[in-house]
C-alpha positions in Angstrom: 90.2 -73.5 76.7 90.2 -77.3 76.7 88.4 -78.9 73.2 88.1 -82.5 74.2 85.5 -84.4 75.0 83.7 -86.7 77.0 80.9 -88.5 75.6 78.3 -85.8 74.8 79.8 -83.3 76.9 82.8 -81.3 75.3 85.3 -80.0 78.4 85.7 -76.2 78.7 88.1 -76.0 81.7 89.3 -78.4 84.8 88.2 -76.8 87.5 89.5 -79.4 90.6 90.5 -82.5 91.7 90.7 -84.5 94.6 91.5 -87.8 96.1 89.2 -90.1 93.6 87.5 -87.8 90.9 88.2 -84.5 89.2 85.6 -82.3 87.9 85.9 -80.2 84.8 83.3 -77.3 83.6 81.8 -78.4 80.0 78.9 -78.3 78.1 76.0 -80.7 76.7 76.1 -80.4 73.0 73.1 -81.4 71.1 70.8 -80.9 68.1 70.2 -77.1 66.7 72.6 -75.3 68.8 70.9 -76.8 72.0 73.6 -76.5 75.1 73.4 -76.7 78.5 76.6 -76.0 81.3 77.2 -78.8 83.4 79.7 -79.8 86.4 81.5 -83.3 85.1 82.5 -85.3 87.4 85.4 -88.1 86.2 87.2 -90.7 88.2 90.7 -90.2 88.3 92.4 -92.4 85.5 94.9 -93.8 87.7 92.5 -94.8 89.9 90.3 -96.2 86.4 90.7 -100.0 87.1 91.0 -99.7 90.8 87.6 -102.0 92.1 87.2 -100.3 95.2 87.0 -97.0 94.0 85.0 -97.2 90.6 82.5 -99.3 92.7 82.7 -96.4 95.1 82.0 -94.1 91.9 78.9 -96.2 90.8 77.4 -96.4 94.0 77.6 -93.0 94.3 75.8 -92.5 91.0 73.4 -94.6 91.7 72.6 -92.8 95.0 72.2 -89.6 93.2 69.8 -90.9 90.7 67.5 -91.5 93.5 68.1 -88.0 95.4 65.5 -85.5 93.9 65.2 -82.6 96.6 65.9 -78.7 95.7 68.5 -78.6 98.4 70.6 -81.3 96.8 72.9 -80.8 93.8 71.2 -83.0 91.0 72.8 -85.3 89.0 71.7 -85.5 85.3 73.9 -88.2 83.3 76.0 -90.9 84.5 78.4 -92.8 81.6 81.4 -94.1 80.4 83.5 -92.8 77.5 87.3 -94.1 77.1 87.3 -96.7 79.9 86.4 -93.6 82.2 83.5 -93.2 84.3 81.9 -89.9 84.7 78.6 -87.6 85.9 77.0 -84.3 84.8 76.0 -82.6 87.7 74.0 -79.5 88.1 76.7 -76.0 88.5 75.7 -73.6 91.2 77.1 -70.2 90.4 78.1 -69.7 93.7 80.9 -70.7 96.6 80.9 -72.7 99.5 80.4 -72.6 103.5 84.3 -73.5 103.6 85.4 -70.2 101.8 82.4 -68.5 103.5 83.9 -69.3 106.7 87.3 -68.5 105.5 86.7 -64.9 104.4 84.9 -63.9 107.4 87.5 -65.4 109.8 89.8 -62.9 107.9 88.0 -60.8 108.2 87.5 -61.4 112.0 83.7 -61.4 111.6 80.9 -63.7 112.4 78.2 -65.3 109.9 75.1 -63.0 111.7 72.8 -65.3 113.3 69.9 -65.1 110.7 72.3 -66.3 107.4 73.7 -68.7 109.7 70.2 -70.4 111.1 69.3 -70.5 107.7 72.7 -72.1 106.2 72.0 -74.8 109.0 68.1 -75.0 108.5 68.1 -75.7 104.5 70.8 -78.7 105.3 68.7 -80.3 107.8 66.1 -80.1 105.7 67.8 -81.9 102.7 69.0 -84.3 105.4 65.9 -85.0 106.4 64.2 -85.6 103.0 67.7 -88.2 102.4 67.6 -89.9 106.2 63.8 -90.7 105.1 63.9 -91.8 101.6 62.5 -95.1 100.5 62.6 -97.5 98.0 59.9 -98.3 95.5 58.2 -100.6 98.2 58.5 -98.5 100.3 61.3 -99.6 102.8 63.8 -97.4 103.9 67.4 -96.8 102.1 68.8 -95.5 105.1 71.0 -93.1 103.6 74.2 -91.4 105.6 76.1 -88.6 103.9 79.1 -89.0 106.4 80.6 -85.9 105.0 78.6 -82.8 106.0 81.7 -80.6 105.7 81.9 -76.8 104.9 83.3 -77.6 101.5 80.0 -79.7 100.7 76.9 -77.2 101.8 76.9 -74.8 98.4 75.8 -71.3 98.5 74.3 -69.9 95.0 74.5 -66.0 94.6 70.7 -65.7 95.4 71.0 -67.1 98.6 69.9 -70.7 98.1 71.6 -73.9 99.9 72.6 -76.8 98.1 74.1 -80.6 99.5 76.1 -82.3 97.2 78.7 -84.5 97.4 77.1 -88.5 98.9 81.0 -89.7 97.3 81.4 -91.7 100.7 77.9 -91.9 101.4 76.2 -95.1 102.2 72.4 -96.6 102.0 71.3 -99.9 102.7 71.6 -101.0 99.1 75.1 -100.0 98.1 78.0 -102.3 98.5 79.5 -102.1 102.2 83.2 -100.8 100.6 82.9 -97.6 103.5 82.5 -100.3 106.2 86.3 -102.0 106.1 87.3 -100.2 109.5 88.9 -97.2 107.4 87.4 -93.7 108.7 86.3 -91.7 106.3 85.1 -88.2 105.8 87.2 -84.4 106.4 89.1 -83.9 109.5 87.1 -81.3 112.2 83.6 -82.9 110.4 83.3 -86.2 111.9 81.4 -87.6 114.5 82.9 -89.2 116.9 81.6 -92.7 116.5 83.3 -91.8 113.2 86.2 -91.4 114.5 86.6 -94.0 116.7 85.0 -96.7 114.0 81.8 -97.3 116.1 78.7 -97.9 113.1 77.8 -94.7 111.6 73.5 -94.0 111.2 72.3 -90.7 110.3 72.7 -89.1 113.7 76.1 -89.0 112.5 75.4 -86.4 109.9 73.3 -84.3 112.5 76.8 -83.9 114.6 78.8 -82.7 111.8 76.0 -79.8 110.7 75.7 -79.1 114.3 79.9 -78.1 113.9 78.7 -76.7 111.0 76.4 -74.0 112.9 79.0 -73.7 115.9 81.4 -72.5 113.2 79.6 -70.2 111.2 78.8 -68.3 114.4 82.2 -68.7 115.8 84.5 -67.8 112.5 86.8 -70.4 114.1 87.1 -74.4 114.0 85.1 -75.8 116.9 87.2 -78.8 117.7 90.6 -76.4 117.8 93.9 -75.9 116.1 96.2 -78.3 116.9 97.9 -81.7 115.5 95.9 -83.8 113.7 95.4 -86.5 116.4 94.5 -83.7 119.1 91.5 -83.0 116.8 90.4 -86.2 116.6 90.5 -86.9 120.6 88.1 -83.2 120.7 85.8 -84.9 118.4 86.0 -88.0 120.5 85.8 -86.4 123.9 83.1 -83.6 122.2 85.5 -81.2 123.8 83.1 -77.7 123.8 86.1 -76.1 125.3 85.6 -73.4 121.8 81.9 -73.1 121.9 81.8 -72.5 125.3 84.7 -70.0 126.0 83.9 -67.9 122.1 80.1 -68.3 122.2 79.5 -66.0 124.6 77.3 -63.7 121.7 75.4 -66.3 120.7 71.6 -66.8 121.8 70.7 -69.2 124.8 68.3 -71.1 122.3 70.9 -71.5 119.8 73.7 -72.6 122.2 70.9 -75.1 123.9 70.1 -76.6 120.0 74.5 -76.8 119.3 74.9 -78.8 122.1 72.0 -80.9 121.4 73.3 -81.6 118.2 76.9 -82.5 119.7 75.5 -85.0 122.0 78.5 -88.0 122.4 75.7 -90.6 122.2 74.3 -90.7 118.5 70.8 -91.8 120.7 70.4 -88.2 122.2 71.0 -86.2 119.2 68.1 -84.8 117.7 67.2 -86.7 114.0 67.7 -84.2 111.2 63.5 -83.5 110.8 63.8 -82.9 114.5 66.7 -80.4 114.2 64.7 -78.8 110.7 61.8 -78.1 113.1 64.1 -76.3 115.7 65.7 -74.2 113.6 62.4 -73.1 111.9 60.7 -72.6 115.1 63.7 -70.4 116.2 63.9 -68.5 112.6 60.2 -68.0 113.4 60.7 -66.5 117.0 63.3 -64.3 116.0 61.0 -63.1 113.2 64.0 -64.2 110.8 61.9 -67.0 108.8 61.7 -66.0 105.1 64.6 -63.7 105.2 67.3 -66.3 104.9 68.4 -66.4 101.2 68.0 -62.1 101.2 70.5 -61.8 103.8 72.7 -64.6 102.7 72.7 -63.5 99.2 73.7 -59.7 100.6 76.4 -61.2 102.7 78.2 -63.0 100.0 77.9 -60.1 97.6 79.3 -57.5 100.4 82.3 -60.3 101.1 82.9 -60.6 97.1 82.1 -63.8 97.6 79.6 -63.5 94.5 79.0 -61.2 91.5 76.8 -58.2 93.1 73.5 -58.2 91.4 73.2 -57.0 87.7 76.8 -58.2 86.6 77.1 -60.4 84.3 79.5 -63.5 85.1 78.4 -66.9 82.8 74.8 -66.0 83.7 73.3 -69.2 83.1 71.0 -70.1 80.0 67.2 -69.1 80.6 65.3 -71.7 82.1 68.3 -73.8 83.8 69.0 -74.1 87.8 71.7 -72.8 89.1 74.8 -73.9 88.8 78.0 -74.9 90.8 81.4 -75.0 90.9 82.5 -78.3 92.3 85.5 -78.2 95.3 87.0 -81.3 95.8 90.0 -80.6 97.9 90.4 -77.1 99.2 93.4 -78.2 101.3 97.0 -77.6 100.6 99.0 -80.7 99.2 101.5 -82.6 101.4 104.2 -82.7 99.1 104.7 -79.0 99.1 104.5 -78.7 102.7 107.0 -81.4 103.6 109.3 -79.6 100.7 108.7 -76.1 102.8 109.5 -77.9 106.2 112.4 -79.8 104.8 114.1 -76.7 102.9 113.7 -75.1 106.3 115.6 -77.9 107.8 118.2 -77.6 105.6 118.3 -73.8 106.5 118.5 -73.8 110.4 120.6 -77.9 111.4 118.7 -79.6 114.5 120.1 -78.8 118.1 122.5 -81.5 119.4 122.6 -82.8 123.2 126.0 -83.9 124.7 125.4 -86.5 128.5 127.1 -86.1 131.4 126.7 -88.8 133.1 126.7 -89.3 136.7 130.3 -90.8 137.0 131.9 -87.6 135.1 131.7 -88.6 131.8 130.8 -87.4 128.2 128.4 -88.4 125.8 127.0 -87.0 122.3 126.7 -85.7 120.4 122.9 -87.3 120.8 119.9 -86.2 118.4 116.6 -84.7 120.2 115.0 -88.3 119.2 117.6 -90.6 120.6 117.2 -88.6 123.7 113.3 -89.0 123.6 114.1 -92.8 123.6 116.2 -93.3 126.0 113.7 -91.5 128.3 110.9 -93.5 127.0 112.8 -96.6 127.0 114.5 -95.9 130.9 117.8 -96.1 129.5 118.6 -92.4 130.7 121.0 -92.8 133.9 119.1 -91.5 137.0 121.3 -88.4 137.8 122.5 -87.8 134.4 122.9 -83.9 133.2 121.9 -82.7 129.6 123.3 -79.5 127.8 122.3 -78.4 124.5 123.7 -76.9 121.6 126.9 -75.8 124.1 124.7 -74.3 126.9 125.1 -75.2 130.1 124.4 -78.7 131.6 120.9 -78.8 133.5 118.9 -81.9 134.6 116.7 -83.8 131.5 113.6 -82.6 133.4 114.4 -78.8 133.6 114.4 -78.8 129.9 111.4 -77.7 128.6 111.6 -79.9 125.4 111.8 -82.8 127.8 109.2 -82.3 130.3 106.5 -83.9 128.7 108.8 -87.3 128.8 110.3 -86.7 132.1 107.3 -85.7 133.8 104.3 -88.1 132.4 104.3 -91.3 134.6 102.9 -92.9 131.5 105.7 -92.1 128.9 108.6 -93.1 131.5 109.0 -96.2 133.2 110.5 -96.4 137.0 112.6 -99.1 138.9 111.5 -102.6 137.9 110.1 -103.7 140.9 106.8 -103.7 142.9 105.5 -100.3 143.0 104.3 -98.3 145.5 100.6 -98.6 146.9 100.0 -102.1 145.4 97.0 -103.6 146.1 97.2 -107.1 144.7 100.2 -108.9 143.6 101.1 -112.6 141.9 103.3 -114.1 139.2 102.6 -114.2 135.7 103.6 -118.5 135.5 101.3 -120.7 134.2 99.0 -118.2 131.8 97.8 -117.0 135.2 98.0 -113.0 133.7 93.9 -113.8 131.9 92.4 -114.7 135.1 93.6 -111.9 136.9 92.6 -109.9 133.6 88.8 -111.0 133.9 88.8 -110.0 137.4 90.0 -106.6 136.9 87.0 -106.3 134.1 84.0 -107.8 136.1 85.0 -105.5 138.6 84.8 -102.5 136.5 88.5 -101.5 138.0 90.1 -98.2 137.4 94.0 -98.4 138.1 97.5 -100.0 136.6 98.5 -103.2 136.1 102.3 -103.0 136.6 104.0 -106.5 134.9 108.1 -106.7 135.1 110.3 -109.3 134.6 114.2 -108.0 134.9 114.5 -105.2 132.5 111.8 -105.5 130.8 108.4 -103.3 131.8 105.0 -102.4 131.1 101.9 -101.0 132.8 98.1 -101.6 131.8 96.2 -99.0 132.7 92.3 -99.7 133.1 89.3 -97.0 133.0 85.9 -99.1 134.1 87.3 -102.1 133.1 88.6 -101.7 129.7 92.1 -101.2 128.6 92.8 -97.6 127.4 96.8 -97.5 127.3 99.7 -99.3 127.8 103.1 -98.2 128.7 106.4 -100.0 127.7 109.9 -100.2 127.5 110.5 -102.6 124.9 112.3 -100.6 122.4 110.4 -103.3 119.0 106.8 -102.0 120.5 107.7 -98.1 120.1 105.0 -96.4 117.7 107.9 -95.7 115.1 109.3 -99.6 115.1 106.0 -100.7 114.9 104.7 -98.3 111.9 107.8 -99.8 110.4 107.7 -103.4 111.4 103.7 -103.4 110.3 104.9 -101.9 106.7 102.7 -98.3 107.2 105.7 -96.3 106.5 109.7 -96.9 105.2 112.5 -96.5 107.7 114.0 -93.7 105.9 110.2 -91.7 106.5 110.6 -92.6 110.1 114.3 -91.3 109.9 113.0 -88.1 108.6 110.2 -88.0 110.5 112.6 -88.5 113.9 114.4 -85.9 112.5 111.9 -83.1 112.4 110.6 -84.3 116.0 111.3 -81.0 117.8 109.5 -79.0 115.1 106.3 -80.9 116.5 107.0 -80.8 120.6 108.8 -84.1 120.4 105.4 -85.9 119.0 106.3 -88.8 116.3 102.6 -88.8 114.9 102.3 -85.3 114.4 105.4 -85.4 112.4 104.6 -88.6 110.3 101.2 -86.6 109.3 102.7 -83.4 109.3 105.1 -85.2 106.4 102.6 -86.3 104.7 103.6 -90.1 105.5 100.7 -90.5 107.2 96.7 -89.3 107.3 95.4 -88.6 110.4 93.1 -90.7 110.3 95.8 -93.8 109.6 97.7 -92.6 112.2 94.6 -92.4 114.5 94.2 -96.2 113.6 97.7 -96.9 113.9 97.9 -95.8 117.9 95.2 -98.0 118.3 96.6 -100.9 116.7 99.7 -100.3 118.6 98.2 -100.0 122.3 96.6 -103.5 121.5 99.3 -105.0 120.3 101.3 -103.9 123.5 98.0 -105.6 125.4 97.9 -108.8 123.9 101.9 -109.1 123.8 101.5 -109.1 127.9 99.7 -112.3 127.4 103.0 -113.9 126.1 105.1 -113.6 129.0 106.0 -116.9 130.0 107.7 -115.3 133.5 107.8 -112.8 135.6 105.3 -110.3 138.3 102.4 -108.4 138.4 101.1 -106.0 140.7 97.9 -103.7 140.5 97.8 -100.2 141.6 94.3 -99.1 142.3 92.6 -95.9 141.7 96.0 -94.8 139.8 95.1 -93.3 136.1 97.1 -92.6 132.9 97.6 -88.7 132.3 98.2 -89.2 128.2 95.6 -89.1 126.0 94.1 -92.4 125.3 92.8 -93.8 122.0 89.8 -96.5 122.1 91.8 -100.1 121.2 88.2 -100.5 119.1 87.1 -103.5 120.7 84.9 -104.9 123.8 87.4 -106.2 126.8 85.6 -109.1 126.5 86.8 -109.8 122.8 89.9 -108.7 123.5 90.6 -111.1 126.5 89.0 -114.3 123.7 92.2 -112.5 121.6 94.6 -112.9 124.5 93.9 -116.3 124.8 94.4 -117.0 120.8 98.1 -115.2 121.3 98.9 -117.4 124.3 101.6 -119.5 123.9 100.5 -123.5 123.8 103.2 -124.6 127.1 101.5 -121.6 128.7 97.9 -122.7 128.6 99.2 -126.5 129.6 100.2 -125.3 132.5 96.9 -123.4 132.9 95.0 -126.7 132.7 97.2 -129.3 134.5 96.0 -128.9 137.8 92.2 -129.2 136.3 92.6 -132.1 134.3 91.1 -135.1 136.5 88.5 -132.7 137.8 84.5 -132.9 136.3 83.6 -129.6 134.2 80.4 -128.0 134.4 79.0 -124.8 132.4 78.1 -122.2 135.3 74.9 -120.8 134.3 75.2 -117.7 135.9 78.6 -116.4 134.9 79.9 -113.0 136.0 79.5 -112.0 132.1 77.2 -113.7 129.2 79.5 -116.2 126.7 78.1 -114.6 123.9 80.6 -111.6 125.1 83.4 -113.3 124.2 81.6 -113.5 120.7 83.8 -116.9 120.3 84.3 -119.7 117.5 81.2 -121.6 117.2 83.2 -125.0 117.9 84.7 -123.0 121.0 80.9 -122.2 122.6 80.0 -125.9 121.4 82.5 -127.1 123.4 82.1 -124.9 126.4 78.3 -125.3 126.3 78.8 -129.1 126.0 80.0 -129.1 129.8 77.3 -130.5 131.9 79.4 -132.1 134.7 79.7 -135.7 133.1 83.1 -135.3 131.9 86.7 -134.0 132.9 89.4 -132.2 130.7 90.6 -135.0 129.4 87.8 -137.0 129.0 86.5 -134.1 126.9 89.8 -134.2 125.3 89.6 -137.4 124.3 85.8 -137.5 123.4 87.1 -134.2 120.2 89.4 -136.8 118.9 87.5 -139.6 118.7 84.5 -138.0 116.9 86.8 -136.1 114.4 85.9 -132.4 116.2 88.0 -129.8 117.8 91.7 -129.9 117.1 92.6 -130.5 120.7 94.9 -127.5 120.9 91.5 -125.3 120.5 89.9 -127.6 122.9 92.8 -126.5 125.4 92.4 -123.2 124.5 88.4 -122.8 124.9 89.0 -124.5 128.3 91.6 -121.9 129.4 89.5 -119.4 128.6 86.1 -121.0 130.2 87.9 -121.3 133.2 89.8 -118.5 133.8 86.6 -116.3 133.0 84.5 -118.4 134.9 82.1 -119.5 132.2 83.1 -123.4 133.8 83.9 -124.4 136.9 85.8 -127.5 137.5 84.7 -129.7 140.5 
């Protein structure tokens, strides 16, 4: 047993740790043998003088002061001893819905309805007493949890359901450190504006105790099994796939209330008073209501989940509420995986390709990645022959390793060239690519926008108007050079990553996380990042042809680029290069400008510079480009390089019209 201290509180045993705190069991000492068992909560010392995550600490602290419900873990002290912030919590003698969920899945049960409905009615109702709170005058604090996960609903032996955990939560008077673009919260337990970085209100925390529910009457995650990334699209998409297929037991009412609770759009969820009152009306109906914490309590005790009744384990002292044992992290670490995974390596080497090529002869040995590349980059000779490991030589897309490459339109580029079925076609000169752009977004277009220029290749592809993926060949704008070139990760962990690609169905991402190189959620960001840099790079080309393809559509998984295609065409123009938006204007610079005031879509779209709009708006048909050129300079205003480039993009979006 442990005999430091902390402050008052002397440390009996650590009991976990996660990514920012670790909590220990101890005791508050006082006067005449007085004692009282607490949960003490510590930031981690390394992360001691780090700003971000004590204020994170604090604001949690404060949070708690204010949160004074029976279905929320209480917190009594908050202090500093040693440079080292810390909080005494309340202890729940009890487990969690996590290793609830765990045991029964083991034992290939199901949570029976009753326990389950009441797990999911006694977090609503702590929800709902959070989402509502107020200040002292009365206005509301608009509290989110954002991490209503398994491991944070606490189960006491006599049935009772606690909330703890508001670490990440946010209200409207904490610092915005959660609203930096990160994602935050446990993988499966997010919503999905969560996920894809929309803002976060308290629907959010309805979604994640609607998974909650699905999974305690499922005994299986809701939002599947596979890679990290896959789980997030689910959660994005609300894929039901699970629900639907495995909740063929579960009561028509019930399933009706899930999907309510899963709805995509935060605005037709159900607010968490809203989902209280179901779930009571249904406990009523089902003549379940008051039984709850009986069955609950008998379910944990027949799963050993909790002492049975009458044995003595730390009973707490007379008087006290009950008391839990903080989880932090119930998740296996990285590092031991990627040891396991790179001992196994070791154990069995990677298969080996050898080309033939279509004029007779040899090449390889070549590495599954450097095959994947070629593929992805075109440089795989049409008509070459692949053998592995010695077997016989077959065509690339017989192989079933290689079929995702050879057979997704999106992953491998064709002859550069017009393609087949084109609609539209034009040259990319003059920064004529933003224009053409627009139109494809007024008109709410779904298709590919194919742009080539010798060798070099890429596609757009378009859903309603907004860019969802684009396709290159351009070996610098491959996922693992760009992790690399941005700094995410270190060449030798995208070495080791390539590597170990077969071991994760030739997916780079899967293997970064897999690795531990990456979280999923960075890597969800990175894909992102990447399929708008590809975008805005397309803006650059000073050369070169585009033709659209209409009605085509991309058959990969798409990740949201995170912003409106209105923004993103005012950050095209930005990236533009100067000679190309000369061009742009040269015919147009005698000619009278006027604001058109009905434009195909509002200028406050764009969300622009306000000297850009004050230019723009300044355009009532007295002046020409270089007149208005002219006028900047003299009164000491816009930098006539941003003049250019608020006129390129007026005109090419038809916010202006030149006469």
């Amino acid at each position: 047993m442990l005999r430091d201290t902390l402050g008052p509180y002397r440390i009996e045993r650590r009991l976990a740790a996660g990514g920012m705190a670790e909590v220990f069991v101890a005791r508050r000492l006082g006067p005449h043998g007085f004692q009282k068992r607490v949960a003490l909560k510590r930031i981690l010392p390394q992360h001691a003088r780090d700003a971000e995550f004590v204020g994170m600490f604090i604001d949690e602290a404060r949070l708690a002061a204010r949160l004074e419900h029976p279905g929320i873990v209480q917190v009594f002290d908050f202090g500093e001893h040693g440079g080292a912030l810390f909080m005494a919590m309340e202890m729940v003698e009890g487990t969690t819905v996590g290793r609830l969920l765990r045991t029964v899945a083991g034992r290939r049960e199901t949570v029976p309805l009753g326990p389950a409905l009441h797990v999911a009615h006694e977090a609503a109702t702590a929800l709902a007493y959070a989402h509502e709170l107020c200040d002292e005058e009365g206005k509301p604090l608009s509290i989110v949890h954002r991490d209503v996960s398994p491991a944070n609903l606490l189960l006491d032996r006599s049935g009772r359901v606690r909330l703890t955990d508001f670490g990440i939560a946010r209200c409207r008077t904490t610092v915005s450190r959660t609203d930096d673009g990160h994602i935050r919260g446990k993988l499966g337990y997010m919503s999905p504006e969560q996920v894809v970085g929309d803002p976060v209100d308290a629907k959010s925390d309805v979604f994640t105790l609607g998974v909650v529910l699905a999974e305690l009457l499922l005994a299986e995650p809701l939002f599947g099994k596979s890679g990290d990334l896959e789980v997030l699209l689910q959660i994005r998409n609300v894929d039901l796939e699970t629900l639907h297929r495995r909740g063929g037991h579960i009561p028509k009412d019930v399933i009706k209330l899930i999907v309510w609770a899963l709805e995509r759009d935060p605005r037709h969820r159900p607010s968490a008073r809203t989902l209280e009152h179901t779930l009571r009306e249904i406990l009523q109906r089902r003549g379940e209501l008051g039984y709850g914490p009986r069955e609950l309590a008998r379910l944990l005790e027949r799963l050993e989940l909790v002492p049975k009744s009458g044995r003595d384990l730390d009973a707490p002292e007379a008087g006290a509420r009950p008391t839990f044992l903080v989880d932090l992290d119930e998740s296996s670490t990285a590092s031991a995986e990627t040891r396991g995974l790179l001992d196994s390596l070791a154990m069995d080497p990677p298969s080996m390709y050898e080309l033939m090529l279509p004029d007779g002869s040899f090449e390889g040995p070549v590495p599954f990645s450097e095959l994947v590349r070629r593929i992805v980059l075109g440089e795989l000779v049409p008509g070459t022959r692949v053998r592995k490991d010695e077997g016989e030589f077959d065509s690339a897309g017989r192989m079933p390793e290689l079929q995702r490459y050879m057979k997704s339109h999106a992953l491998r580029p064709g002859p550069s060239g017009p393609p087949a079925g084109a609609t539209r076609r034009g040259v990319l000169q003059g920064g004529r690519l933003l224009k053409t752009v627009h139109g494809l977004t007024v008109g709410r277009e779904t298709g590919v926008l194919y742009l080539w220029d010798g060798a070099r290749q890429k596609r757009i592809y378009f859903n309603e108007g907004r860019p969802d993926f684009v396709a290159s060949n351009m070996g610098a704008e491959l996922l693992g050079e760009f992790l690399v070139a941005q700094g995410s990760i270190l060449r030798m962990e995208l070495d080791m990553a390539l590597a170990m690609l077969p071991r994760y169905d030739g997916r780079l991402g899967d293997a970064l996380v897999g690795l531990g190189i990456l979280r999923p959620m960075e890597l969800y960001r990175a894909v992102s990042q990447q399929v708008r840099a590809r975008y805005l790079e397309a803006f650059q080309w000073a050369r070169g042809q585009w033709a659209y393809v209409q009605g085509e559509r991309c058959e990969e998984e798409t990740l949201p680029i995170g912003q409106g295609e209105h923004e993103l065409l005012r950050d095209a123009v930005l990236t533009t290069r100067p000679e190309q938006i000369e061009l742009a204007l040269k015919p147009v610079q005698r000619r009278v400008l006027k604001l058109n005031t009905r434009p195909p879509v509002p200028l406050g779209a764009f969300r622009l510079p306000k000297e850009w709009e004050r230019v723009i708006v300044s355009l009532d048909g007295s002046t020409t480009a270089a007149g208005l050129l002219a006028r900047e300079h003299s009164s000491g205003g816009l930098e006539a390089e941003q003049v250019e480039r608020a006129l390129y993009l007026a005109l090419s979006c038809e916010l202006v019209a030149a006469a």
